[in-house]
MIGU-849237 format. One record per residue (C-alpha): residue number from 1; residue in three letters; x negated, y negated, z. Coordinates in Angstrom, 2 decimals, always signed. Layout:
N
+-----+------+---------+---------+---------+
| pos | code |      px |      py |      pz |
+-----+------+---------+---------+---------+
| NUM |  ALA |       X |       Y |       Z |
...
+-----+------+---------+---------+---------+
***
This chain:
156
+-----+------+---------+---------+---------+
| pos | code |      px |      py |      pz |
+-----+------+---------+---------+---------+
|   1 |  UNK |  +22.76 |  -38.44 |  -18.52 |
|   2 |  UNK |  +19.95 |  -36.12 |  -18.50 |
|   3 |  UNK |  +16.16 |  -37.78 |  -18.14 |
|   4 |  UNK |  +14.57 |  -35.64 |  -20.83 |
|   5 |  UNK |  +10.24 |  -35.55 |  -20.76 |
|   6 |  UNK |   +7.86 |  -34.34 |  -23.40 |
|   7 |  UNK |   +5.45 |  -31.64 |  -22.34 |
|   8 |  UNK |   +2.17 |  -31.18 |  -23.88 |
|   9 |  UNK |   +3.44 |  -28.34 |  -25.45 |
|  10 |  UNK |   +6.38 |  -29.88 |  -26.75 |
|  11 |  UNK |   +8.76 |  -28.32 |  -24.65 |
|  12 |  UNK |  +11.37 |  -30.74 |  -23.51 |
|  13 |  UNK |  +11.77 |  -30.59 |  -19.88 |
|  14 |  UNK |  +15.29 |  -31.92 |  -18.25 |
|  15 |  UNK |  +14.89 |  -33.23 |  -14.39 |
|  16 |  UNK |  +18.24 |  -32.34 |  -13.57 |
|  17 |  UNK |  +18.14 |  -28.79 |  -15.01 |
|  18 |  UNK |  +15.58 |  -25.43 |  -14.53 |
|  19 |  UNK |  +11.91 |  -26.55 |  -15.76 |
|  20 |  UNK |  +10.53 |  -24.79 |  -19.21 |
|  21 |  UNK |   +7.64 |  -24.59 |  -17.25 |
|  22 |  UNK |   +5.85 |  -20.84 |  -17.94 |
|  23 |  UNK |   +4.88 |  -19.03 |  -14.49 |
|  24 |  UNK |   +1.13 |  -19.70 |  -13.80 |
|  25 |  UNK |   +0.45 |  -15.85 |  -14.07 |
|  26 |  UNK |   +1.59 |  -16.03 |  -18.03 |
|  27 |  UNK |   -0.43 |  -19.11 |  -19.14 |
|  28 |  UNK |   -3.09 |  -18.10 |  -17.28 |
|  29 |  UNK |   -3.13 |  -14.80 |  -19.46 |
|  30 |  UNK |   -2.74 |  -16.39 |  -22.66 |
|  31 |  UNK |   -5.47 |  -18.02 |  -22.20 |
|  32 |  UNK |   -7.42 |  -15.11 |  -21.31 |
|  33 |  UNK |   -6.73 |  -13.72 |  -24.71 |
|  34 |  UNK |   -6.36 |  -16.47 |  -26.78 |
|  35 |  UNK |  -10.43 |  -17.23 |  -26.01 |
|  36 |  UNK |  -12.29 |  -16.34 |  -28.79 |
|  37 |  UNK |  -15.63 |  -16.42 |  -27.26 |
|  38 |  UNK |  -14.04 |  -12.84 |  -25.31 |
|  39 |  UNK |  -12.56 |  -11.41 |  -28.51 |
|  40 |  UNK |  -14.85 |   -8.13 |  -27.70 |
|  41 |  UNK |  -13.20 |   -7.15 |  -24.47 |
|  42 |  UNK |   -9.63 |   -8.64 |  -25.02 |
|  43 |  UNK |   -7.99 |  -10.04 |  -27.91 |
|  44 |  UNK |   -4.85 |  -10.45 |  -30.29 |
|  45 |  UNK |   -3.37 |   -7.25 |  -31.65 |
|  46 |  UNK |   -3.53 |   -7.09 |  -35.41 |
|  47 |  UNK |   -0.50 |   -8.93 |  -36.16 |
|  48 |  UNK |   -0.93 |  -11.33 |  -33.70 |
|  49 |  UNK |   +2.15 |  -10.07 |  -31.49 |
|  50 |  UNK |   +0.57 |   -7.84 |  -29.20 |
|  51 |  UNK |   -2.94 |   -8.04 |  -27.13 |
|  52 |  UNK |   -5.70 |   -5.07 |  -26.24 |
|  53 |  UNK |   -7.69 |   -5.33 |  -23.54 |
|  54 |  UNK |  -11.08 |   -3.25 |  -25.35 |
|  55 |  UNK |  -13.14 |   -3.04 |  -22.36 |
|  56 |  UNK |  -10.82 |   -2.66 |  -18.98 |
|  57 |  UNK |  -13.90 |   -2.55 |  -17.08 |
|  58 |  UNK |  -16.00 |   -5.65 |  -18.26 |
|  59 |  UNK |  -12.45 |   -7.44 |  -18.05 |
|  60 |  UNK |  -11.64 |   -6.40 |  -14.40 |
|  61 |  UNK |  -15.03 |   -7.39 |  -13.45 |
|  62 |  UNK |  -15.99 |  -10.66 |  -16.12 |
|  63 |  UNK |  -12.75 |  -12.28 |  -17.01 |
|  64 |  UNK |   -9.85 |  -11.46 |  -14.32 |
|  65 |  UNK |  -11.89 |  -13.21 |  -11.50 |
|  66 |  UNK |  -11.70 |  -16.32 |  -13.48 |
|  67 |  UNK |   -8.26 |  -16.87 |  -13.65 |
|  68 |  UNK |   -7.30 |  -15.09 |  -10.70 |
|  69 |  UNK |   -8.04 |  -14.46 |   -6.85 |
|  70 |  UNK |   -8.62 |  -10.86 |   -7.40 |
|  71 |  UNK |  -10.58 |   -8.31 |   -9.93 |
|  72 |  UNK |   -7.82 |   -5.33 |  -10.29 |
|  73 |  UNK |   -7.20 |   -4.36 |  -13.30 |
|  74 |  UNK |   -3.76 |   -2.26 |  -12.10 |
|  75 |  UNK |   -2.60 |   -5.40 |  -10.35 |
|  76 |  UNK |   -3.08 |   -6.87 |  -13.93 |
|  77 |  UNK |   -1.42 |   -4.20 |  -15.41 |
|  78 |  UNK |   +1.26 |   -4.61 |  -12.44 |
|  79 |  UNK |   +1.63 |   -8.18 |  -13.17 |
|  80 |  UNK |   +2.37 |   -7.84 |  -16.87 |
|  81 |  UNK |   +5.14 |   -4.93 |  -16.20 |
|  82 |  UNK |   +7.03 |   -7.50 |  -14.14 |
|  83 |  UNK |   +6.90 |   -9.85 |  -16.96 |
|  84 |  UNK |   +8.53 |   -7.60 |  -19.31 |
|  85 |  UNK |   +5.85 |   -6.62 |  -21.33 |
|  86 |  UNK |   +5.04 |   -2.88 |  -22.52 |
|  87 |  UNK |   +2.28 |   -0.50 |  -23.15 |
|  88 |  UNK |   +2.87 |   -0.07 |  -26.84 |
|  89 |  UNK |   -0.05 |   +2.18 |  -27.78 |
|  90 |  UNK |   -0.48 |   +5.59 |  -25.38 |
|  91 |  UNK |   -4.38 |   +5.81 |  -25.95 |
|  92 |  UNK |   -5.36 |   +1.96 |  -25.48 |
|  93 |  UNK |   -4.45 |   -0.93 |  -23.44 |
|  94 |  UNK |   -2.31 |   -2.45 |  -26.07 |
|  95 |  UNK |   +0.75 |   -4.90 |  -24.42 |
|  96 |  UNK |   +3.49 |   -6.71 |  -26.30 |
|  97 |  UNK |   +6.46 |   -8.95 |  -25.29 |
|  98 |  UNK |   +8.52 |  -10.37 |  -27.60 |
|  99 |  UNK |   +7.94 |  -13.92 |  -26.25 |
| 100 |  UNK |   +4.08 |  -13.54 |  -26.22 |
| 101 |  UNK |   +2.69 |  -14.60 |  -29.17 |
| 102 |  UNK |   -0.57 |  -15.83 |  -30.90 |
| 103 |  UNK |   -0.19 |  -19.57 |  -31.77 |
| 104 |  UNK |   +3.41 |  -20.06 |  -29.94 |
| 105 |  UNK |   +2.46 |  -20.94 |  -26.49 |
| 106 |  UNK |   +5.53 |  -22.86 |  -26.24 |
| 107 |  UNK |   +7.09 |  -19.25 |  -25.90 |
| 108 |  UNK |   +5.76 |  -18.56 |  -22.65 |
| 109 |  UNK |   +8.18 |  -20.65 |  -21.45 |
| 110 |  UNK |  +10.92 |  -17.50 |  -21.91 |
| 111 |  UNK |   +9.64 |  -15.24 |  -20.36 |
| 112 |  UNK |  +10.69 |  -14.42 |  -16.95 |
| 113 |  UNK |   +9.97 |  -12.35 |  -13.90 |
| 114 |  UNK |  +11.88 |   -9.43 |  -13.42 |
| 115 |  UNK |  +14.49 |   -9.04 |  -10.10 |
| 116 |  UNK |  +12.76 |   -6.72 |   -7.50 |
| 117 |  UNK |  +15.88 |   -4.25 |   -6.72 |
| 118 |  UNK |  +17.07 |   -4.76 |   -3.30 |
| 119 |  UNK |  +18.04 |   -1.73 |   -0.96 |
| 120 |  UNK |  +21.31 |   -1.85 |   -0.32 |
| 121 |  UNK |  +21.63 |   -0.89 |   +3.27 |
| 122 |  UNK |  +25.56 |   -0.36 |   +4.86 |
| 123 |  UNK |  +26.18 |   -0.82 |   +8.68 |
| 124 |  UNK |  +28.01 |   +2.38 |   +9.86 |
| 125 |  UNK |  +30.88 |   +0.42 |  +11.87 |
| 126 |  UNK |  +31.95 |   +3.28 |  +13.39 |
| 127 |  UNK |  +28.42 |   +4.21 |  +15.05 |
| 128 |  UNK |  +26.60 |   +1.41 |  +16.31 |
| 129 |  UNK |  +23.17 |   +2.54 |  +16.41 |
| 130 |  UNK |  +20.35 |   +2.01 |  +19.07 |
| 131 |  UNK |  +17.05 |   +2.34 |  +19.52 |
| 132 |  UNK |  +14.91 |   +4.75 |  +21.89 |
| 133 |  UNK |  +13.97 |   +1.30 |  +23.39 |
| 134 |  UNK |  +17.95 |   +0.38 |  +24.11 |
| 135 |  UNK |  +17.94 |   -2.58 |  +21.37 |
| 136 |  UNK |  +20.27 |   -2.62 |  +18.72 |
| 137 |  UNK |  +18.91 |   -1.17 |  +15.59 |
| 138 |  UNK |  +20.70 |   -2.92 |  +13.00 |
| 139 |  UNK |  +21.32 |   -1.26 |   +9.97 |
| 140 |  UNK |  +19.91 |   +2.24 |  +10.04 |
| 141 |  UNK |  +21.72 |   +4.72 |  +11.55 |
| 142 |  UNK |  +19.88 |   +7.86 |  +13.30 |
| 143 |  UNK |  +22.09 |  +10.79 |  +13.20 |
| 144 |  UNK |  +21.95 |  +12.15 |  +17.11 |
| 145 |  UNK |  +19.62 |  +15.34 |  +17.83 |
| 146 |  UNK |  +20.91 |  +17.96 |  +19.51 |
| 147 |  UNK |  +18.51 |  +20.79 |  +21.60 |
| 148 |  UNK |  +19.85 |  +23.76 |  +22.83 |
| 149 |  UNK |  +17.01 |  +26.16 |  +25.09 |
| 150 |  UNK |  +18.29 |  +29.22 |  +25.53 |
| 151 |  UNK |  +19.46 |  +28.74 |  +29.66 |
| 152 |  UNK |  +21.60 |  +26.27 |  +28.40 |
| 153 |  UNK |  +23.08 |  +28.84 |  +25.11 |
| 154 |  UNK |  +25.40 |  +30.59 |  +27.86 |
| 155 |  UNK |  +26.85 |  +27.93 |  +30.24 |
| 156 |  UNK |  +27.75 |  +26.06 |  +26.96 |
+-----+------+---------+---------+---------+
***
């Protein structure tokens, strides 16, 4: 039996099952935009699905240091990207994600941080590799450099 709670955003939360809890970084910039006293440097799109930050500068430097530790706007911009959500208009700072919505807050809730892509690094089994400082150096391998000077070109 699952112990269901009642948020205060009406999404049901199960204790033995992932939280509908939205990341901090997503509530945090709804409620940037969703401020109406601000609706002159950042504010709903026209039909409510997207959001256009008017004045980058005056939002960098007014509004960003509010909500978070730092005043970058491309760390903003950063941030959003891993979220999923998309420069929609090429001359403005107009984002949209499907899940970001005037008036649905509860749909925060699905969006989700995209996977960094890990490296995928092989160990060469055939050609253990070391280091110049004689310790084992894992996973890279360093192809071996050859130097021929030209005393050595003839007795080799």
């Amino acid at each position: 039996m699952a112990l269901m709670l009642d948020n205060c955003e009406g999404v049901l939360l199960s204790l033995d099952s992932h939280k509908a809890i939205p990341a901090p970084f997503l509530t945090k910039t709804y409620q940037l935009v969703d401020d109406p006293t601000t609706d002159h440097i950042v504010s709903w799109g026209e039909d409510d699905t997207t959001f256009v930050v008017w004045r980058p500068p005056e939002f960098a430097r007014d509004l960003l240091p509010n909500y978070f530790k730092h005043n970058n706007f491309s760390s903003f911009v950063r941030q959003l990207n891993t979220y999923g959500f998309r420069k929609i208009v090429p001359d403005r700072w107009e984002f949209a994600n499907e899940f970001f919505r005037k008036g649905e807050k509860h749909l925060l809730c699905e969006i989700h941080r995209r996977k960094t892509a890990q490296p995928q690094v092989t160990v060469n089994q055939h050609h253990q590799s070391y280091s110049p400082l004689g310790l084992n150096a894992g996973f890279y391998h360093y192809p071996a450099r050859v130097s021929i000077s030209p005393s050595d070109s003839d007795d080799n």
